[in-house]
N, C-alpha and C positions, 0 to 999 in steps of 0.2 A: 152428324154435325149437331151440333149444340143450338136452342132457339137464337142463340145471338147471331150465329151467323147463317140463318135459313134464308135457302138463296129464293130472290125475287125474280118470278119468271115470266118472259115474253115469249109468242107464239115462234120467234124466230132464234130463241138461243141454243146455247149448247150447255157449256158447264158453269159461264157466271165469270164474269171478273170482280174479284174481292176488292174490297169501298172499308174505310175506317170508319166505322157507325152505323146509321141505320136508313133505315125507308125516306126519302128526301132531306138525305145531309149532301152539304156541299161535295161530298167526297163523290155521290149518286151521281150531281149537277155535273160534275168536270168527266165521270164515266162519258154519262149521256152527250157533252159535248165531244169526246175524241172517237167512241164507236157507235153513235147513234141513238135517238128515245127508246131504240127497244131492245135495246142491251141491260142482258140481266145481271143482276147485281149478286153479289154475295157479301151480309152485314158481319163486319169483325168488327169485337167489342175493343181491341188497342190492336197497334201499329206489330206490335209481336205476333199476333193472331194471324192477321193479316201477311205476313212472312212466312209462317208458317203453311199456310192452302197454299197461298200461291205457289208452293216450291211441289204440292199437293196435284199429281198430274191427272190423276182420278176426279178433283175438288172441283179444278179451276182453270179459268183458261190466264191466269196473270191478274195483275192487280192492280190499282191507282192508288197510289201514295202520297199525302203531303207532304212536302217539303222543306217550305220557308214560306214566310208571310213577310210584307212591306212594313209592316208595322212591329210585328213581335220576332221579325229575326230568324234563323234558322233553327229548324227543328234537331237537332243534334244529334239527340240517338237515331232516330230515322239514317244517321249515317252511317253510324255505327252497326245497325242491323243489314245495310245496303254490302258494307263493306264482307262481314260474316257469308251472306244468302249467295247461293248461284243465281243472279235474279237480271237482266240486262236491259238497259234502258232503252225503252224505244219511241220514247215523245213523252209532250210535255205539254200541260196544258195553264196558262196563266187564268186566272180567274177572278174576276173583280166582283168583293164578295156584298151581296146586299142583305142585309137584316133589312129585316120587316115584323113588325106587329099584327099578329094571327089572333082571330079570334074566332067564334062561332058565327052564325049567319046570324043578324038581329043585334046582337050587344053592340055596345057605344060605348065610348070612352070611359064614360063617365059609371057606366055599370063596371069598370074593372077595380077590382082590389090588389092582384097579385099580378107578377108576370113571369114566369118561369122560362130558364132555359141554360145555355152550358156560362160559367162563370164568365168566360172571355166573351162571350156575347154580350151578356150583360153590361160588361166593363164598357167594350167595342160601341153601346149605345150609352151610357152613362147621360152626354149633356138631355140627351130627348128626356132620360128615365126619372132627371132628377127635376125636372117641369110639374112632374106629376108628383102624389101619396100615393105613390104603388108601393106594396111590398115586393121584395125581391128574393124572389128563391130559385137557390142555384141547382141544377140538376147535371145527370149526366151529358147528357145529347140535345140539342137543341131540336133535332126531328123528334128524339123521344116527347118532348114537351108537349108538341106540336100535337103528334098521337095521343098524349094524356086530355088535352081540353079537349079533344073529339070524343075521348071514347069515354070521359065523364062528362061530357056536354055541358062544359063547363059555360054559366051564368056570367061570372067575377073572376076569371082568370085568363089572362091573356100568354101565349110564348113569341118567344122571338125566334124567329127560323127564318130557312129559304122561300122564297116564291111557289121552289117544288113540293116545300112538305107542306105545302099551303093547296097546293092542287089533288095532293095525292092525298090528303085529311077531307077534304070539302071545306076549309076554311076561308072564311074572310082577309082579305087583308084591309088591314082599319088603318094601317098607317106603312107607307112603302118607304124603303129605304131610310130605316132611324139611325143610321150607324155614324158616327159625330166628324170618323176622315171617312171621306167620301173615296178619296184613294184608296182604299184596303184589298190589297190582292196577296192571294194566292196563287204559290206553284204547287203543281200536282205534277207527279213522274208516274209514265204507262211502263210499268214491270212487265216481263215477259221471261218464262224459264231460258236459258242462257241459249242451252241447246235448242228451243224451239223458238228462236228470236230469229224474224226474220229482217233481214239485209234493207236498210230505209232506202229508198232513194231519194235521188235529193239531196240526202243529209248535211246538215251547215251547222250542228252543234254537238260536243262532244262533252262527257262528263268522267275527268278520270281521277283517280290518287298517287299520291307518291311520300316519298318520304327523303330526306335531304343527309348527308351525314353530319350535319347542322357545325361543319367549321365556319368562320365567320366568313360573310358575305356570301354565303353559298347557295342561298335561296334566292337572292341578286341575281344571280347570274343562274342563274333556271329559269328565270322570269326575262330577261335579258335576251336568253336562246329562244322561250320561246314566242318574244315577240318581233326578234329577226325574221320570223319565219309567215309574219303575218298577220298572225292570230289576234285575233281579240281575247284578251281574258277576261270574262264575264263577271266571275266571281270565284273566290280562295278564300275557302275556311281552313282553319286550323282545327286539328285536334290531336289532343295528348293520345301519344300511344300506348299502352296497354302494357304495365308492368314496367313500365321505364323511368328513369328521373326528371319527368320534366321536357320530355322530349317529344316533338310532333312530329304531325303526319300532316297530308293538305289534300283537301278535296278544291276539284278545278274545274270552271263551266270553259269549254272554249266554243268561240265564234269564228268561222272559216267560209271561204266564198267556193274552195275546191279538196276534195279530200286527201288529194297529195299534201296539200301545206300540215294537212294535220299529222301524217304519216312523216313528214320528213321532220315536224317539231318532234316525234318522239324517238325517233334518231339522236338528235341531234341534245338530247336531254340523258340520253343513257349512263354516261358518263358523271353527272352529278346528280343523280336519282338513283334509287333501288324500292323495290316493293312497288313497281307502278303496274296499278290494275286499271283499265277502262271496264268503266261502268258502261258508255251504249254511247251508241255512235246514231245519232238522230237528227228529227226536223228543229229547228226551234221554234217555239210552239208559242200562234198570238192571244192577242188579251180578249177574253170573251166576257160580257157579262152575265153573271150567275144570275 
């Protein structure tokens, strides 16, 4: 493995589930909420990386993936990779993201010159950052930042990270929660190889795809079948399919109280769908804060 993705270890793991980034990113925060503080992490440097260990049965035990944010929308190729990967969903974890202003033990406000950290972060706190003459320099990773004023003991530079990459640096936090919507959440999806995906109990939410043969009104009545049948539809992306004119596909969250309703919606859906894969048949997963 490459230093981007050398895995982070506790006295109790085994091979790491793979996190998009590094040492206290949000991606870390939402592991440590769905398997526990001492679940070891494995850092990939993009979302392809990441697809790739986890399919890695030697690497990794599975992996946590972003997925859509409240504010910026669905991640898109993440679906597109989901769609490709033998990879099967097994929970989900929402995450309510807090930026915060790190700095070294001793500095103040008033000693910072710069503030580093990932673009969207930056943006994410904009009304706090424009209070201030900070300069702003955008970097890769926001836990990277985080590690940079540590490990240059940085005087005049401040990043904006998680809470975690503020405990796992020895940082300060100088100023908690500067992110301008206080609502900003994250979904993260718990990947599991298909074959070693075990069986949820419980389960009340399903993620699958289809594709329509798009004569008119014919996704009407898909949508139509399957809310005869119960289901709450959560959420429906569209996406163009691959080599075609113009023609989509649709990813689907559903919500079910018992897992016959879900088995008899996709009966009952055969008929005007084809290409339907389920992605993971899972808990739906509450809002925790990061």
């Amino acid at each position: 493995m490459s230093s981007s993705n050398k895995k982070i270890s506790s006295p109790d793991s085994q091979k790491g589930i793979c996190i998009q980034g590094y040492e206290g990113s949000f991606h870390q925060v939402a592991a440590r909420k769905f398997f526990g503080k001492n679940v070891s992490v494995i850092p990939c440097a993009s979302f392809r990386e990441l697809v790739k260990l986890a399919l890695d049965s030697k690497v990794s035990d599975g992996a946590v993936m972003a997925i859509e944010n409240s504010i910026a929308g669905s991640i898109l190729p993440n679906y597109s990779l989901l769609q490709k990967a033998n990879l099967t969903i097994v929970g989900e974890v929402y995450l309510s993201i807090s930026q915060n202003l790190l700095v070294n033990k001793g500095v103040q406000l008033s000693d910072i010159k710069e503030v580093h950290s990932h673009p969207m972060a930056l943006l994410q706190c904009l009304d706090f950052l424009e209070q201030h003459s900070f300069k702003l320099i955008e970097t890769e990773d926001t836990a990277l930042s985080a590690q940079y004023v540590k490990q240059h003991h940085c005087k005049h530079v401040a990043a904006i990270a998680s809470k975690l990459a503020a405990e796992i640096n020895d940082l300060q936090i100088l100023e908690p929660d500067i992110q301008t919507q206080k609502n900003n959440i994250t979904r993260f999806l718990i990947l599991k190889r298909s074959k070693e995906a075990p069986q949820v109990k419980e389960a009340n939410k399903a993620s699958i795809y289809f594709q329509t043969n798009h004569t008119k009104g014919v996704l009407s009545k898909v949508l139509t079948q399957v809310a005869s049948t119960g289901i709450n539809l959560s959420k429906l992306q569209s996406m163009p399919i691959p080599g075609s004119h113009f023609k989509y596909g649709f990813y689907a969250d559903m919500e079910f109280e018992q897992i016959k309703q879900f088995e008899k919606m996709l009966l009952k859906i055969q008929d005007t769908t084809n290409n339907v894969k389920v992605f993971g048949i899972y808990k739906k997963g509450k809002l925790i804060k990061g």
